[in-house]
C-alpha positions as CSV (number, residue, x, y, z in Angstrom):
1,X,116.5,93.6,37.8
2,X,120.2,93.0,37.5
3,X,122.4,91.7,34.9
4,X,124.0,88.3,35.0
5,X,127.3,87.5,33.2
6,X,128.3,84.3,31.3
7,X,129.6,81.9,34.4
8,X,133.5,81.4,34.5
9,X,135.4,78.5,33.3
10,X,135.1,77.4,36.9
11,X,131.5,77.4,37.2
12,X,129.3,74.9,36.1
13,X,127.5,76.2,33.1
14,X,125.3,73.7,31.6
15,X,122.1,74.9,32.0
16,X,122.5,78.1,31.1
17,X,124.2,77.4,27.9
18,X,122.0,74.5,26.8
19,X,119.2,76.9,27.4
20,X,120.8,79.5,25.3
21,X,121.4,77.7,22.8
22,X,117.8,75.8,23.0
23,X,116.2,79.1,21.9
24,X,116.0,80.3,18.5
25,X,116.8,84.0,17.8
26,X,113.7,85.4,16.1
27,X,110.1,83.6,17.3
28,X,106.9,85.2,16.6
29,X,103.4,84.0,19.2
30,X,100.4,83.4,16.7
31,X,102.3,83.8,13.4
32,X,99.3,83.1,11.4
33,X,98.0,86.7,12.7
34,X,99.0,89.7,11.2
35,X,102.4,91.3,11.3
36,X,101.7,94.6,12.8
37,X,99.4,95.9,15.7
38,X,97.4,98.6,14.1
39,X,94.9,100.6,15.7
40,X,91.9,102.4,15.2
41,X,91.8,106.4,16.3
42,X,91.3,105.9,20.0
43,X,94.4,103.1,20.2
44,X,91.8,100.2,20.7
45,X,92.3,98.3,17.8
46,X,88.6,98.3,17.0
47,X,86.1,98.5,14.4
48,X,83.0,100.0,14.2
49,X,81.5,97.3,15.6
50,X,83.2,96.6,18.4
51,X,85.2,93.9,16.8
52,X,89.0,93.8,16.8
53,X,89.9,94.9,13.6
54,X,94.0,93.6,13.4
55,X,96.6,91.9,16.1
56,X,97.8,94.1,18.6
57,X,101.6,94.1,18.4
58,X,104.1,93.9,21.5
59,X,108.0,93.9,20.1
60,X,111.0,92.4,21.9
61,X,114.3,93.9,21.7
62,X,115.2,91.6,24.7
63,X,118.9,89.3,24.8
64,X,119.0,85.7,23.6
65,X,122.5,86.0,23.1
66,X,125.4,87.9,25.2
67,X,125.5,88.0,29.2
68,X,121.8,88.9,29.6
69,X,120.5,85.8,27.6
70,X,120.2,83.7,30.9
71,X,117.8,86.1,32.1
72,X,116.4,87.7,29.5
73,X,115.5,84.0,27.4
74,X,113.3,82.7,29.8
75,X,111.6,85.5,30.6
76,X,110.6,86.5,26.9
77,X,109.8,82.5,27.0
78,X,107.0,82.8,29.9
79,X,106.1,86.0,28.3
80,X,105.0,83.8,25.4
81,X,103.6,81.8,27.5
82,X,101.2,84.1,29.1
83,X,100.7,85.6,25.6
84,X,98.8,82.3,24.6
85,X,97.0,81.9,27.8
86,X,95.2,85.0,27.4
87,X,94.8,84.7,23.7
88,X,93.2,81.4,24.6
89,X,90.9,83.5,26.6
90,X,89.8,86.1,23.9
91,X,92.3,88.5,24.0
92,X,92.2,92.1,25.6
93,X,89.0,94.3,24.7
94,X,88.5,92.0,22.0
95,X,92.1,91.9,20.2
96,X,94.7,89.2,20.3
97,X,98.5,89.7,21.1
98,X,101.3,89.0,18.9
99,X,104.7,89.1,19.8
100,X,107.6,89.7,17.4
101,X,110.4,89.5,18.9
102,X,114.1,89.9,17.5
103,X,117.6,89.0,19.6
104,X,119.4,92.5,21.3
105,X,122.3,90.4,21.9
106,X,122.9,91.8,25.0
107,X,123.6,95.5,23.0
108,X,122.6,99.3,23.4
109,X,122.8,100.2,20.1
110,X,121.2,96.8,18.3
111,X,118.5,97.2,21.0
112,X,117.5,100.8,19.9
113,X,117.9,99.4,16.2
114,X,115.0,96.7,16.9
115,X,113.0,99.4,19.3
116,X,113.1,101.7,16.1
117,X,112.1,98.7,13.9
118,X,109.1,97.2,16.2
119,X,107.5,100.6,16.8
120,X,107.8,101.6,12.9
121,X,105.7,98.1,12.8
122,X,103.2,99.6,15.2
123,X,104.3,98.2,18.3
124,X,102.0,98.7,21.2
125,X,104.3,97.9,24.1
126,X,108.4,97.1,23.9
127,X,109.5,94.4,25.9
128,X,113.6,95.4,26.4
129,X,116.5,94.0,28.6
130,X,116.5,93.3,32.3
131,X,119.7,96.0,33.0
132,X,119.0,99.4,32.5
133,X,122.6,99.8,31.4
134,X,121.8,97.6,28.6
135,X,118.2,98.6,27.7
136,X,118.3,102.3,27.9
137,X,118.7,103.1,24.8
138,X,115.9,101.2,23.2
139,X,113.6,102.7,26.5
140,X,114.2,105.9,25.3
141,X,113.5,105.2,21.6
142,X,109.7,103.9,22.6
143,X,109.4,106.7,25.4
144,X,110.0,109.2,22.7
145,X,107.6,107.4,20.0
146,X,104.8,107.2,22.9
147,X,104.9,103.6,23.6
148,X,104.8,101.5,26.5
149,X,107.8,99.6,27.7
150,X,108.5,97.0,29.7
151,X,111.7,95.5,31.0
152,X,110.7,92.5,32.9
153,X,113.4,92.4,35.5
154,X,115.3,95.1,36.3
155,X,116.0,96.1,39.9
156,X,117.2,99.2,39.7
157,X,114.2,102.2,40.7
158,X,115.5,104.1,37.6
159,X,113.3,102.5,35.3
160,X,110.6,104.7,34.9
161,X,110.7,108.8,35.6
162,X,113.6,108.8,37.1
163,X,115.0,108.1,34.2
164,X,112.4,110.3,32.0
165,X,110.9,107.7,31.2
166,X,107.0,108.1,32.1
167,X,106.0,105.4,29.7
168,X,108.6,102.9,31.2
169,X,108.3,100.1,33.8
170,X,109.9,97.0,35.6
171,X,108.2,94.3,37.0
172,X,111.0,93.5,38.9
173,X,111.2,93.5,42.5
174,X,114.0,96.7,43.3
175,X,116.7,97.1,45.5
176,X,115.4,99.4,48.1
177,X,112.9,96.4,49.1
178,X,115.4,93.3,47.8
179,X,118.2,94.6,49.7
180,X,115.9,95.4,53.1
181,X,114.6,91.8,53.3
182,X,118.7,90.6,53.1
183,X,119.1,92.6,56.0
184,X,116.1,92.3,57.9
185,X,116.7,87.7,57.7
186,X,120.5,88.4,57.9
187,X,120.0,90.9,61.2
188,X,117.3,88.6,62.9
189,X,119.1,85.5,61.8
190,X,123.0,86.0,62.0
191,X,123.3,89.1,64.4
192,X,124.8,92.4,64.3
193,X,127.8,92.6,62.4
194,X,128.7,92.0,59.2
195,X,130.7,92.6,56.3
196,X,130.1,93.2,52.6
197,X,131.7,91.8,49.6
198,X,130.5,94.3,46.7
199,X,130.9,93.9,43.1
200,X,131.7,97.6,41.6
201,X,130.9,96.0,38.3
202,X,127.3,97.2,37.6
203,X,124.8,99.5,39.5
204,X,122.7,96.6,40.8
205,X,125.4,95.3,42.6
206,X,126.6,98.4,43.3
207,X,123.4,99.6,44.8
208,X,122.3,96.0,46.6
209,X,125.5,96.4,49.0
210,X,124.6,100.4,49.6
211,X,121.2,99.7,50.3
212,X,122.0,96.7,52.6
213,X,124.5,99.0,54.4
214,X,122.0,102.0,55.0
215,X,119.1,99.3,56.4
216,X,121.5,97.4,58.3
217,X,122.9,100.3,60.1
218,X,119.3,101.7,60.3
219,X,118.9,97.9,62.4
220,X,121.2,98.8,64.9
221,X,124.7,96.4,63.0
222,X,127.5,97.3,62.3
223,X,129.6,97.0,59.3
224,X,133.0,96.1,59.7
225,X,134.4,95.5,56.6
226,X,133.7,96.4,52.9
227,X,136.2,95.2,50.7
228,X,135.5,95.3,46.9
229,X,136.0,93.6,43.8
230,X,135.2,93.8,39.9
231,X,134.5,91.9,37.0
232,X,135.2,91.4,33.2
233,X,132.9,91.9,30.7
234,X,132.7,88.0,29.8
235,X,131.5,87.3,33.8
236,X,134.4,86.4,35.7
237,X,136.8,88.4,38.2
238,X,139.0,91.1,36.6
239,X,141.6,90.4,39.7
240,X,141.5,87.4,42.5
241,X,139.7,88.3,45.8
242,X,142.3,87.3,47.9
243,X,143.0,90.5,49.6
244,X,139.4,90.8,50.1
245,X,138.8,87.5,51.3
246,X,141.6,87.8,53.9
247,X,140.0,91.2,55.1
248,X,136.7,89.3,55.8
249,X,138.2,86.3,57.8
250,X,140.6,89.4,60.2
251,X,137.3,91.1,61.6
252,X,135.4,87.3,61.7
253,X,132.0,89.1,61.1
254,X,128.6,87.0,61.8
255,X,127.4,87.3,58.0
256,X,129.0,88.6,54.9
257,X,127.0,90.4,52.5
258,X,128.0,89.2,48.3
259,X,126.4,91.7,46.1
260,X,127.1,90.1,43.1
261,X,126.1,87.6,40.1
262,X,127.6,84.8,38.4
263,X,130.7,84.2,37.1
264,X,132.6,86.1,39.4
265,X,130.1,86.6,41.7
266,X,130.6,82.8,41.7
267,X,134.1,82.5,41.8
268,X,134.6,85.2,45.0
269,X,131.3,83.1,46.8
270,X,134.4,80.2,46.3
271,X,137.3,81.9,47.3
272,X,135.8,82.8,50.5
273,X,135.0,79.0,51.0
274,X,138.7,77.8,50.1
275,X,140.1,80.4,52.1
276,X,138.1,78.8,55.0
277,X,136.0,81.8,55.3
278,X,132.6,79.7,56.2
279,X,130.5,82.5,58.0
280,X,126.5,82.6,56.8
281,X,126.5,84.7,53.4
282,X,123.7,86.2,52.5
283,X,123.0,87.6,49.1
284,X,120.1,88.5,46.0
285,X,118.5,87.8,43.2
286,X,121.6,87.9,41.1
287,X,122.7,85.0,42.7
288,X,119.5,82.9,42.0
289,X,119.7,79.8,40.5
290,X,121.8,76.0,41.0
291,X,123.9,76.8,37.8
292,X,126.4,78.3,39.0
293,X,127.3,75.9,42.1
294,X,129.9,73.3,40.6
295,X,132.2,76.2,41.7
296,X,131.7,75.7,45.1
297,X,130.7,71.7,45.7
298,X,128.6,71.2,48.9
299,X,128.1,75.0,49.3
300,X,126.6,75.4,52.9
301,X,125.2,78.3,55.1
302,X,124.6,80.6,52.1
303,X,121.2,82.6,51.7
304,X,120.0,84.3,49.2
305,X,116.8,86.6,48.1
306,X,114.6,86.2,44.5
307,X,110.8,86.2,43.5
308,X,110.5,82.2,43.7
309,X,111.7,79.1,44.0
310,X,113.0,77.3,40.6
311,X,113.8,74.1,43.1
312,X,110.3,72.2,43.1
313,X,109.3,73.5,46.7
314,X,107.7,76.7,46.2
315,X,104.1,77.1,47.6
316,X,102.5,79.2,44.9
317,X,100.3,77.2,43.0
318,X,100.9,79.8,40.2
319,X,104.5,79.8,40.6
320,X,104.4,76.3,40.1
321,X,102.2,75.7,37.4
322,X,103.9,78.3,34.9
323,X,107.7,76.2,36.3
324,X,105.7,73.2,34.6
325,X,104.6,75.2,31.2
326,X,108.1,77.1,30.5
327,X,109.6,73.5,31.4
328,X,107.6,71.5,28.7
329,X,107.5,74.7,26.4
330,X,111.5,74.9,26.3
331,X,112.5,71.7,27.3
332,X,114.6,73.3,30.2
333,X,114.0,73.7,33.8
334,X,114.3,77.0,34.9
335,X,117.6,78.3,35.8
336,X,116.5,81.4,37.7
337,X,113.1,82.4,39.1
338,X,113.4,85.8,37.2
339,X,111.2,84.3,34.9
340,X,107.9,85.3,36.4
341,X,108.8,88.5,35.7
342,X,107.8,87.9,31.9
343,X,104.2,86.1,32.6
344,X,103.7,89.5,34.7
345,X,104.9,91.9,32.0
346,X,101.8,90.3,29.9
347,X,99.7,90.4,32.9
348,X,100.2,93.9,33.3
349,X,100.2,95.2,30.0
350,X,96.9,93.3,29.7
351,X,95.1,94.5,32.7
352,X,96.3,97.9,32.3
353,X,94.5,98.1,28.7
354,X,91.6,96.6,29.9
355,X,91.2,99.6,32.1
356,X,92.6,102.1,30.1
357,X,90.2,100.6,27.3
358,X,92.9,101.5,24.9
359,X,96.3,100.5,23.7
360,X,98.0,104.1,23.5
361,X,100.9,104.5,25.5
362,X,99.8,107.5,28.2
363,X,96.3,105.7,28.3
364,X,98.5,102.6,29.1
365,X,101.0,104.3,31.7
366,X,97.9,106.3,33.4
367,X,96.6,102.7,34.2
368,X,99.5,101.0,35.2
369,X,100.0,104.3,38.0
370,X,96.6,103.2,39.5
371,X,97.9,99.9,40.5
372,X,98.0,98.9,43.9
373,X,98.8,95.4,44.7
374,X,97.3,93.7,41.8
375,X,97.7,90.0,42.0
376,X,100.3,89.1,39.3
377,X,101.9,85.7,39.1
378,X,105.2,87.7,40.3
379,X,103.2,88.8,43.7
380,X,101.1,91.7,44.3
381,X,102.1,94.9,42.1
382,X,102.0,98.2,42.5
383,X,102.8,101.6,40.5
384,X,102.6,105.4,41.1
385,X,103.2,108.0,39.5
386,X,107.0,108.6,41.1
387,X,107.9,104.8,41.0
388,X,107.4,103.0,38.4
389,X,109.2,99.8,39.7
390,X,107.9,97.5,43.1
391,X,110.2,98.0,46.2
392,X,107.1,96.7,49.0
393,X,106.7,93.1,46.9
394,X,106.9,90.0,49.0
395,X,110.2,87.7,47.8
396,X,111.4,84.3,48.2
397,X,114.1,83.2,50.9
398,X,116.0,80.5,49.6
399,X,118.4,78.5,51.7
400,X,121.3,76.5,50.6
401,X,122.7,73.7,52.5
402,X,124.8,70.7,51.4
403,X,124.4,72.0,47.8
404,X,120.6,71.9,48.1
405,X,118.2,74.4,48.0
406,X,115.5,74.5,50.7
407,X,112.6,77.2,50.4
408,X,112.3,79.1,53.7
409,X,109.6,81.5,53.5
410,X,108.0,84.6,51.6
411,X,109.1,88.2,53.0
412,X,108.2,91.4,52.5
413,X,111.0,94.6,53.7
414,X,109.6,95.7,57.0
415,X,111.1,98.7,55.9
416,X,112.5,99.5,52.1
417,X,115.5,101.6,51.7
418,X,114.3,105.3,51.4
419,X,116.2,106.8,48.4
């Protein structure tokens, strides 16, 4: 996935931080279980007789606190929630899930402190932060100690061997496929040339705006202007866009591209607005969610790209129904729709041990690599041996107009970004 900053003083940030600060910092699924996840010889967990003999331990170095928390919270939150459902449902080959989980705070070094922590606990699978930036670290702890690891939703296609890592995964939804269907509904929609706004602050945003470029080009459009911009480390711009925003509104393009994420993803989507800069913007998943639009009241012809539709209108009946149990579990309506992504992570980990038969981490990686669209509640998934995060996924266009968000369809890249 990407990483999402703490919205500027300018944005409207009551959501997200009653959210935040909803959610305690240390929360355990079945605490009456036992604290570890041991194992028998063969990883299954089971006795002699076929019985689970203890809990099967997944740790969480994910962020509650810090600039990740907005994504990061509810997705550990629906990952709890699917947690229950299938320990409801007997568990996986006979054992039920505990999750311990324990706040990164939106840090490298704390999250390889909790990665060392969980897995000396017996930790079968790490759940860790949806940046790579942010979770590499504690990836590279649980690659090194054989165990499976998850971050929910990262977008970046380095999550996994890319990176080394051949026991990590996303079940994000990556650039190469997010950043095709933004062109492909931009091209067919809006015409042939356009200009980007990028965010150098992060490689997500960095690589959303490169990818759009390569398929957009690949379309037959033209790009015909590329200003860019940065932000600070607390979410909001380092420098004001106005250079940039004047750039845009000289070559009048027929859509502008934002590769960004709130706060100052936020506050340039407003200064092109003020600056009378109302050409159709397109843009992704970092830019999911209502939160953030107090910055720019009554925000019209914008467009962007995300698993699902947090707005009441989505037509997944699975979409819908887990909206309704992280909504009544946290007392929050979902800010983003990222929060699939931790139901899946469950999902996966779950099916993938069922036909591994075992909880070890290769077993665990050797069946997540045989997946091929597997019906998870984040869309059909699938995993190879060379990627080890979804680029072909279908994704949710979302439409705002007036300041209200209208679901337009489900798309799938007709062609992903080759990398």
């Amino acid at each position: 996935m990407t990483r999402l900053s703490r919205s500027s003083a300018a944005t409207t940030t009551g959501t997200i931080l009653a959210l935040c600060l909803s959610l305690s910092a240390c929360v355990s699924t079945n605490e009456g279980g036992p604290a570890g996840g041991g194992t028998s010889a063969d990883g299954a967990g089971t006795s002699g007789d076929g019985a689970c003999s203890e809990s099967v331990l997944i740790g969480s170095a994910m962020a509650r606190t810090g600039f990740m928390a907005p994504f990061d919270a509810p997705a550990l939150d629906t990952a709890r929630i699917a947690i229950d459902k299938v320990n409801a449902d007997g568990g996986v080959n006979g054992c039920q899930i505990v999750l311990e989980e324990i706040d990164g705070e939106t840090d490298p070094d704390k999250g390889a402190q909790i990665a060392t922590e969980m897995i000396a606990k017996g930790a079968r699978m790490l759940l860790v932060t949806c940046d790579y930036d942010v979770n590499a670290k504690a990836a590279q702890v649980a690659q090194s100690a054989g165990v499976l690891v998850i971050a929910p939703c990262v977008g970046d296609t380095i999550m996994g061997p890319k990176a080394g890592l051949t026991l990590g995964y996303s079940l994000g939804s990556a650039v190469p496929g997010e950043a095709a269907i933004m062109a492909e509904y931009a091209y067919e929609k809006y015409g042939p040339r356009a200009a980007l706004l990028r965010d150098q602050t992060i490689k997500y945003t960095q690589n959303q705006c490169s990818a759009f470029q390569t398929r957009w080009q690949e379309l037959g459009g033209e790009i015909v202007a590329a200003p860019e911009f940065t932000q600070t480390p607390e979410g909001s711009l380092a420098a004001p866009v106005t250079a940039q925003v004047a750039e845009i509104a000289n070559v009048d393009p027929d859509v502008v591209a934002l590769c960004s994420y709130p706060g100052g993803g936020a506050e340039a989507m407003a200064a092109l607005r003020q600056a009378g800069v109302d050409t159709p913007t397109v843009a992704g998943f970092g830019m999911d969610g209502g939160f953030w639009l107090g910055a720019v009241p009554g925000l019209s012809d914008f467009t962007f790209v995300t698993y699902a539709s947090v707005f009441g209108d989505d037509p997944n009946k699975e979409i819908t129904d887990l909206l309704k149990a992280y909504e009544a579990s946290s007392g929050q309506p979902a800010a983003t729709s990222g929060l699939v992504t931790g139901a899946s992570s469950i999902e996966a980990f779950a099916e993938a041990a069922r036909r591994a038969g075992s909880f070890e981490g290769q077993a665990l990686s050797d069946a997540l690599e045989t997946f091929e669209d597997v019906a998870l509640t984040a869309g059909p998934t699938s995993f190879s041996p060379q990627l080890h995060v979804n680029v072909s996924r279908p994704m949710a266009v979302i439409e705002v107009q007036n300041g209200e968000h209208r679901f337009v369809e489900y798309r799938a890249a007709e062609k992903p970004v080759a990398e």
